[in-house]
C-alpha positions as CSV (number, residue, x, y, z in Angstrom):
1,X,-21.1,6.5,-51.0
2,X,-19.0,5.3,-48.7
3,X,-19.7,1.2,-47.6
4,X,-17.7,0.6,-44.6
5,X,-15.3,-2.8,-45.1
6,X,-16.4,-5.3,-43.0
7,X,-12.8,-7.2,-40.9
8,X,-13.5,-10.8,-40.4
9,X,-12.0,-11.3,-36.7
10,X,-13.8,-10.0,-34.0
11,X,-11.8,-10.1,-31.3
12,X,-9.1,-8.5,-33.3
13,X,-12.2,-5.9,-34.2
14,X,-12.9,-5.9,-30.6
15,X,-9.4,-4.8,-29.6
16,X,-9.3,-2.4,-32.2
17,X,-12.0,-0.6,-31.4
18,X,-11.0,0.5,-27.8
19,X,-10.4,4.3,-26.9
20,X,-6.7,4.9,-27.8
21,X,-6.9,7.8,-25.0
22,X,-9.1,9.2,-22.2
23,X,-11.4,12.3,-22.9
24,X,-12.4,14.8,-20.4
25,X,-15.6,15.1,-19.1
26,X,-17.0,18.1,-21.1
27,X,-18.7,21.1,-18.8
28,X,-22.4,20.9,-19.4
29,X,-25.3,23.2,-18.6
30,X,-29.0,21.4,-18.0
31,X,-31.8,23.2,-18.8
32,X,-35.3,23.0,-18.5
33,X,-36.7,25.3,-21.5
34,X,-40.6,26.2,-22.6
35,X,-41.0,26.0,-26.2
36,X,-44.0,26.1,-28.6
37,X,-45.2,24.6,-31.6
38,X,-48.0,23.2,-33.9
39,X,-48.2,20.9,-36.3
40,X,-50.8,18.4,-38.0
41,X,-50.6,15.2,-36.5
42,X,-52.9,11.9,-38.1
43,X,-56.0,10.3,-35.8
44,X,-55.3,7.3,-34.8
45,X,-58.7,6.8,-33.0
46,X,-59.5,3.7,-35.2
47,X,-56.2,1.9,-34.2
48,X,-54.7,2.0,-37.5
49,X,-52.6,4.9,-39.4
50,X,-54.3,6.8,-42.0
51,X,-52.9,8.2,-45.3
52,X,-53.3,11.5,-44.3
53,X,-52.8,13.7,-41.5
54,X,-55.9,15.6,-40.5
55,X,-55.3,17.1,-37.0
56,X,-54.3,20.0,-35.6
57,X,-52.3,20.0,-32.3
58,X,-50.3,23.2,-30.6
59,X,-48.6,23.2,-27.1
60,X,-46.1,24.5,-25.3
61,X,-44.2,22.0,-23.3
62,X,-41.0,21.7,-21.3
63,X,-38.3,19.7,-22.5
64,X,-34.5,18.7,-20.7
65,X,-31.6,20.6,-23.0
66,X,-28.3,19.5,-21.5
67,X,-25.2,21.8,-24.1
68,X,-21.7,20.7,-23.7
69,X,-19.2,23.2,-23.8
70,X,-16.1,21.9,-26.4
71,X,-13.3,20.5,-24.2
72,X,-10.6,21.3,-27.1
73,X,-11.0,24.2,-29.3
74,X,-10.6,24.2,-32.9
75,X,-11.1,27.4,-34.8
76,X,-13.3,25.8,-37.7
77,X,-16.0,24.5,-35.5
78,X,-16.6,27.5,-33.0
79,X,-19.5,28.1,-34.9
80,X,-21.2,24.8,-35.4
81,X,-23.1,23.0,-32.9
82,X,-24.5,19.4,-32.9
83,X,-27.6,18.9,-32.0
84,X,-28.2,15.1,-30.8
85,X,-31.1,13.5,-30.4
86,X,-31.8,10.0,-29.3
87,X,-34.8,6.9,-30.4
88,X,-37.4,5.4,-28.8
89,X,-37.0,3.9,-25.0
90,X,-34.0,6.1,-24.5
91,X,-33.2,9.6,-23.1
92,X,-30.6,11.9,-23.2
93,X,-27.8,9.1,-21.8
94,X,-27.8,7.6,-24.7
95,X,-25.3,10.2,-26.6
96,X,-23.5,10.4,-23.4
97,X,-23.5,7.3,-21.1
98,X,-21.9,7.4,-17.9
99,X,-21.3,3.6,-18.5
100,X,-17.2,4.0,-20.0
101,X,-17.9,7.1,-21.5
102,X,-14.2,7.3,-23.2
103,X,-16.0,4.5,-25.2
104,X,-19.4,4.8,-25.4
105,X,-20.2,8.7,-25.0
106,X,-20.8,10.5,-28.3
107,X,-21.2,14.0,-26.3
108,X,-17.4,13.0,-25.2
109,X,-16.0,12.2,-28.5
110,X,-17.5,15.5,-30.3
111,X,-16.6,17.7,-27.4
112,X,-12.6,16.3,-27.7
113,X,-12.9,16.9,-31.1
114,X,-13.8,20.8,-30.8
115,X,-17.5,20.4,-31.4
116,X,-20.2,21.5,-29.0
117,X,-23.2,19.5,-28.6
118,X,-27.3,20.5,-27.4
119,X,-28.2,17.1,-26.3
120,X,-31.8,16.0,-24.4
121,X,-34.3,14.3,-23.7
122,X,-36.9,14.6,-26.1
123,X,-40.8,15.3,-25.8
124,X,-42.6,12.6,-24.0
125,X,-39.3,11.3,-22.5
126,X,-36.9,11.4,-19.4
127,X,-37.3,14.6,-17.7
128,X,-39.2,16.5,-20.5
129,X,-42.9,16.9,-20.3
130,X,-45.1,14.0,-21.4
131,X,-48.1,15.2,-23.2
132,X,-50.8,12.5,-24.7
133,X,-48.9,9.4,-26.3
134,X,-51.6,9.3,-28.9
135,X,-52.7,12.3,-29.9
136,X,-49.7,14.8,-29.8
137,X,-46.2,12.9,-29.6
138,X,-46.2,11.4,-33.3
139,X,-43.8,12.3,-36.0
140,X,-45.3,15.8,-37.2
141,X,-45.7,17.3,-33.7
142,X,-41.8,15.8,-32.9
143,X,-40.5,17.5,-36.2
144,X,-42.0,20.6,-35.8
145,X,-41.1,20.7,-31.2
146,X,-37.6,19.8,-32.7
147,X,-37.0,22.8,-35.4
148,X,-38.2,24.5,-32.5
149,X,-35.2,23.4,-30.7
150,X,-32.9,24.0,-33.4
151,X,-34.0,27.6,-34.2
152,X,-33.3,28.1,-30.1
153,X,-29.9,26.4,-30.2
154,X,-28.6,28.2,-33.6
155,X,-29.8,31.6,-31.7
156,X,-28.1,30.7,-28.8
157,X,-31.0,31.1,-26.7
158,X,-30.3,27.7,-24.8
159,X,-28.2,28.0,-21.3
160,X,-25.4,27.6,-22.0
161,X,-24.7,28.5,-25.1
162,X,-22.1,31.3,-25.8
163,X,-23.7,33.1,-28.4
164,X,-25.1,32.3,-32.0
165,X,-24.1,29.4,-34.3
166,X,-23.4,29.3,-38.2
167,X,-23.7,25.8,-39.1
168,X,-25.7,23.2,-37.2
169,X,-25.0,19.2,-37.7
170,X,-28.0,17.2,-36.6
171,X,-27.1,13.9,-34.9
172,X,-29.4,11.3,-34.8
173,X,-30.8,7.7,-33.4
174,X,-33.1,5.8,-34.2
175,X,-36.3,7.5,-33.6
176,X,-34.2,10.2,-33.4
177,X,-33.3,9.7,-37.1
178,X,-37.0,9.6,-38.1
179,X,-37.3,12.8,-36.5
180,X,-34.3,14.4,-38.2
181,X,-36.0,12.8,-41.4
182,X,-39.0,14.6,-40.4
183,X,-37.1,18.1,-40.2
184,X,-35.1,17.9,-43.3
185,X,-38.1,17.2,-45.1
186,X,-40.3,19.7,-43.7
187,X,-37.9,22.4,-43.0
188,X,-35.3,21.5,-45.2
189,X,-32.9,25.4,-44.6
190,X,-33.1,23.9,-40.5
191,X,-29.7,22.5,-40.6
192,X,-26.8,21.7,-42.1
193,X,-25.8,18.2,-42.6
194,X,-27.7,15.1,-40.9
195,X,-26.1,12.7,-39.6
196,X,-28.8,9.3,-39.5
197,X,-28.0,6.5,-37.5
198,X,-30.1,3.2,-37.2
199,X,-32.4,4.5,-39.5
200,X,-33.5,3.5,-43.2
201,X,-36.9,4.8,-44.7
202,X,-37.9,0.9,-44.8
203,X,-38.0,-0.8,-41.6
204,X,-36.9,-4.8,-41.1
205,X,-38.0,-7.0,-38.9
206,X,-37.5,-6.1,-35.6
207,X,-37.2,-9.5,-34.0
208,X,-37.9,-10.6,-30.8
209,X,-38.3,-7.1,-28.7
210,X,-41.9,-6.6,-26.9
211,X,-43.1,-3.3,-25.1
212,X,-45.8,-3.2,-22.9
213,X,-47.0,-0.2,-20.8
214,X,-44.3,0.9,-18.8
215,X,-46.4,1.7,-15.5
216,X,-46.6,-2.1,-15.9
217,X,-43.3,-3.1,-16.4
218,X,-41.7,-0.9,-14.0
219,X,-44.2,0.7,-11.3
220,X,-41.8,2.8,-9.5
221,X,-40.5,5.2,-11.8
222,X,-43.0,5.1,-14.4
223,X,-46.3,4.4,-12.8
224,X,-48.1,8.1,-13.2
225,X,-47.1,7.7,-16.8
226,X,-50.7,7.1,-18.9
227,X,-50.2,3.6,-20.6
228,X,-49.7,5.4,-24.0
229,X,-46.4,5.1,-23.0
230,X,-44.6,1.5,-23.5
231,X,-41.2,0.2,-22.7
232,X,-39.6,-3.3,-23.5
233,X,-40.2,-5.5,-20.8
234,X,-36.9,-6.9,-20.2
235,X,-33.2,-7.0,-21.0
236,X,-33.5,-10.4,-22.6
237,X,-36.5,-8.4,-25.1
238,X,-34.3,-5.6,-25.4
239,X,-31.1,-7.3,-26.2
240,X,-33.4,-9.3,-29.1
241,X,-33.9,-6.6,-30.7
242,X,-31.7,-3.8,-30.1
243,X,-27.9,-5.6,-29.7
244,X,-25.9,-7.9,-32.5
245,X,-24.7,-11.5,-31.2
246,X,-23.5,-12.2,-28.2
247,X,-19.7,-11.0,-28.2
248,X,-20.2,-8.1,-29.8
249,X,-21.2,-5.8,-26.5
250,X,-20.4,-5.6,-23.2
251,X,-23.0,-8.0,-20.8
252,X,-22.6,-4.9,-18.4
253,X,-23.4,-2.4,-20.8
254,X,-27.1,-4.3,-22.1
255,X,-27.4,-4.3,-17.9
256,X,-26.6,-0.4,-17.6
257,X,-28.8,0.4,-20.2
258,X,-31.5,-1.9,-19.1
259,X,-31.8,0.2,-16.0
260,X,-31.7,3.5,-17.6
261,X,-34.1,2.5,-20.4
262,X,-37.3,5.4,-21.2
263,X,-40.2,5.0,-22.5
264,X,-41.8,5.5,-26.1
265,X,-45.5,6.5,-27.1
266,X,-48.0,4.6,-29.3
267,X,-48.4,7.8,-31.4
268,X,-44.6,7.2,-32.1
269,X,-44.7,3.6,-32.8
270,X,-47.7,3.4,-35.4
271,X,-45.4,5.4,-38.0
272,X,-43.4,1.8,-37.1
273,X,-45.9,-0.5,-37.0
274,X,-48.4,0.5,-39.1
275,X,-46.8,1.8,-42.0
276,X,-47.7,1.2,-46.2
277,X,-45.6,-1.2,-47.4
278,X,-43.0,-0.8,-44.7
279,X,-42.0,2.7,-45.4
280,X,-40.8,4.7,-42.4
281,X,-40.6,7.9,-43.6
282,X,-41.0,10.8,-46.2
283,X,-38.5,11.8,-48.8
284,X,-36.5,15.4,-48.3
285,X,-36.8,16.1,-52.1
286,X,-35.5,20.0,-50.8
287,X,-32.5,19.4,-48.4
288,X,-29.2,20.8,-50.1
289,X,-27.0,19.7,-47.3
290,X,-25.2,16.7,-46.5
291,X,-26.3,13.5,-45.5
292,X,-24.7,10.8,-43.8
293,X,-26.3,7.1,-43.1
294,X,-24.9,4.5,-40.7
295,X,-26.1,1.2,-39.4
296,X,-24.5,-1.6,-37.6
297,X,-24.6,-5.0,-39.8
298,X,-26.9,-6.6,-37.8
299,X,-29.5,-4.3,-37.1
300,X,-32.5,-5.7,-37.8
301,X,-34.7,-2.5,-37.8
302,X,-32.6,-1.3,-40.5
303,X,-30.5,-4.0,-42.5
304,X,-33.5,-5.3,-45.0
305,X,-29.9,-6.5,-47.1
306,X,-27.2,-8.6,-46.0
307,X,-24.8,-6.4,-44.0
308,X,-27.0,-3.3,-44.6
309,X,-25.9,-3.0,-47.8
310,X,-29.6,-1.3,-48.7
311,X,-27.9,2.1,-46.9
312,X,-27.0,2.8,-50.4
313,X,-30.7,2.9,-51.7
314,X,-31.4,6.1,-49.2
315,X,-29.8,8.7,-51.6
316,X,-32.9,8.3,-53.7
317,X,-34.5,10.1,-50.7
318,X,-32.4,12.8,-50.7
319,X,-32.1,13.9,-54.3
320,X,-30.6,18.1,-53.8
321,X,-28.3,17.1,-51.2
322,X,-24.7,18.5,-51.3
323,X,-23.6,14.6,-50.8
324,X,-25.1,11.8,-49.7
325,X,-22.8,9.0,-47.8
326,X,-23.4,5.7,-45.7
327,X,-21.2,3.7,-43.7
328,X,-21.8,-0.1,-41.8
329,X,-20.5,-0.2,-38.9
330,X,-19.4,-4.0,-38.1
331,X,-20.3,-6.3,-35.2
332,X,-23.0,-4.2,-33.8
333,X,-27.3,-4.1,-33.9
334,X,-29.3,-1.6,-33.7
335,X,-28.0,0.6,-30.9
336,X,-24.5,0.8,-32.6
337,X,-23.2,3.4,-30.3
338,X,-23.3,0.8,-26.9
339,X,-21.6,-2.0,-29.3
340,X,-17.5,-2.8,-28.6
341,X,-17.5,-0.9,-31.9
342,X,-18.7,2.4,-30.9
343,X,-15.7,3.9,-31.4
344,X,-15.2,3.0,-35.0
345,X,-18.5,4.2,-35.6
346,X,-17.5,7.5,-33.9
347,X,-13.9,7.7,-35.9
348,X,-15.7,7.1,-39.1
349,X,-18.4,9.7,-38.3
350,X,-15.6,12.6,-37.2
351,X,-13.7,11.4,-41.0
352,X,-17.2,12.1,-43.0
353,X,-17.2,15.5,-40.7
354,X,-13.9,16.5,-41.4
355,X,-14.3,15.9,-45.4
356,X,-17.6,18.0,-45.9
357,X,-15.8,21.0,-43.7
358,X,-18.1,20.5,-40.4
């Protein structure tokens, strides 16, 4: 386990923090690509989440894949790809801003560092098809669509893509977490290691953020959406519950990320709302790779301790991995990677690569 030490000053933190160096914008190739899968997803007819899942749902839909190309090449991770998925009310500019990218961009940051990345926007969001909120975008469905996606990107059948890959690193937010939670667990030879951010298996209170349909909240680019699919309703909302205190992000990146912000679907956000006991998600009793857990200190989806310190109670989830890991990244809520901080949570996530050998 690895707790990361919390420094007291945060404008010396602040300072810190900033990209020593600019990164070049990697060369990406967007993709619009048909795949197929089934799963067995729970009825949520009654308005409440039941123990078990009981239905059967299949589909092939069209989601965004945007892969970056490495912009620095290092022999050890030719053959590994990330593959990084985003949470709820996001897309695929989540991992890869255009808002001070040399800060804020993931995609940028793995690419400098010799990695290439399959990033997107997943089912039911951005440019991907939106199939029903209720019925088929919930956890199950989203695991299996997603090994989908990874079988596709360690085949190299995504455009783009050189060839095959060897080892493949699963990066996740959020949502996105829960979903690489979901995968582990379900098909736990998928990847490789999994890399969890702003994600625990039991949720905290989630303060002050409010979602209503999003046709509602914004007509013009989400008004032939069916009103399964919610947003927050405003940047004060969204700053509640997504961002730490004021000081440790950039007023201008909460406004660039209000204007960018997705959707999410009520399928998605029962398994949030409506879970036993506050539990999130299932064990991944069978995964033997490596695990890594990070959370900013103030994220109150995740930090059910002071300073997140219940990260280290996760391992219990994953009890055959190679190594499990967590880290708290300081001065920074639940979206850590738009915090002044981003880039210590993006230095301490290339460390934790470079030890395990990715």
């Amino acid at each position: 386990m690895v707790p990361f030490s919390l420094l007291p000053i945060a404008s010396f933190l602040t300072f810190l923090s900033r990209p020593a160096q600019t990164f070049p914008a990697p060369h990406c190739t967007e993709s619009l690509a048909s795949v197929t899968a089934s799963a067995t997803n729970f009825d949520l007819s009654s308005g409440s989440l039941p123990e078990n899942a009981t239905v059967p749902v299949s589909g092939t839909f069209k989601v965004k894949l945007r892969f970056c190309e490495p912009t620095v090449v290092v022999p050890g991770r030719v053959d590994t790809l990330q593959v990084v998925v985003h949470g709820l009310t996001y897309g695929h500019q989540y991992m890869d801003p255009d808002f001070e990218p040399d800060t804020y961009s993931w995609v940028r940051w793995a690419s400098a560092h010799g990695y290439a990345t399959l990033n997107m926007d997943r089912l039911g969001y951005g440019e991907s098809d939106h199939p029903d909120p209720a019925t088929v975008v919930q956890p199950p469905f989203d695991a299996a669509f997603m090994a989908q996606i990874i079988r596709l990107g360690r085949a190299g059948r995504v455009a783009g893509a050189p060839g095959p890959f060897k080892k493949i690193v699963y990066v996740g937010h959020s949502f996105g977490s829960r979903v690489g939670n979901e995968v582990i667990s379900t098909f736990p030879d998928l990847v490789d290691a999994a890399i969890l951010t702003g994600y625990g298996h039991k949720i905290g209170n989630p303060g002050d953020v409010a979602f209503q349909p999003a046709k509602e909240v914004d007509p013009v680019r989400f008004g032939d959406l069916p009103s399964g699919y919610v947003t927050s309703v405003d940047a004060e909302s969204r700053a509640a519950g997504f961002y730490g205190a004021q000081g440790t992000f950039d007023p201008a990146m909460l406004a660039y990320d209000e204007a960018q912000k997705d959707t999410a679907s009520v399928g998605e956000l029962a398994f949030l709302t409506g879970t036993k006991d506050g539990i999130v998600g299932r064990p991944a009793p069978d995964f033997k790779g490596d695990v890594f857990a990070v959370s900013g200190d103030s994220d109150l989806f995740v930090c059910t301790e002071p300073n997140c310190t219940n990260l280290a109670s996760e391992e219990q989830f994953y009890p055959a991995a190679r190594s499990f890991e967590f880290a708290v990244i300081p001065d920074a809520g639940h979206c850590l990677h738009l915090h002044f901080t981003a880039p210590i949570l993006y230095k301490t996530t290339l460390d934790w690569l470079n030890r395990h050998g990715y």
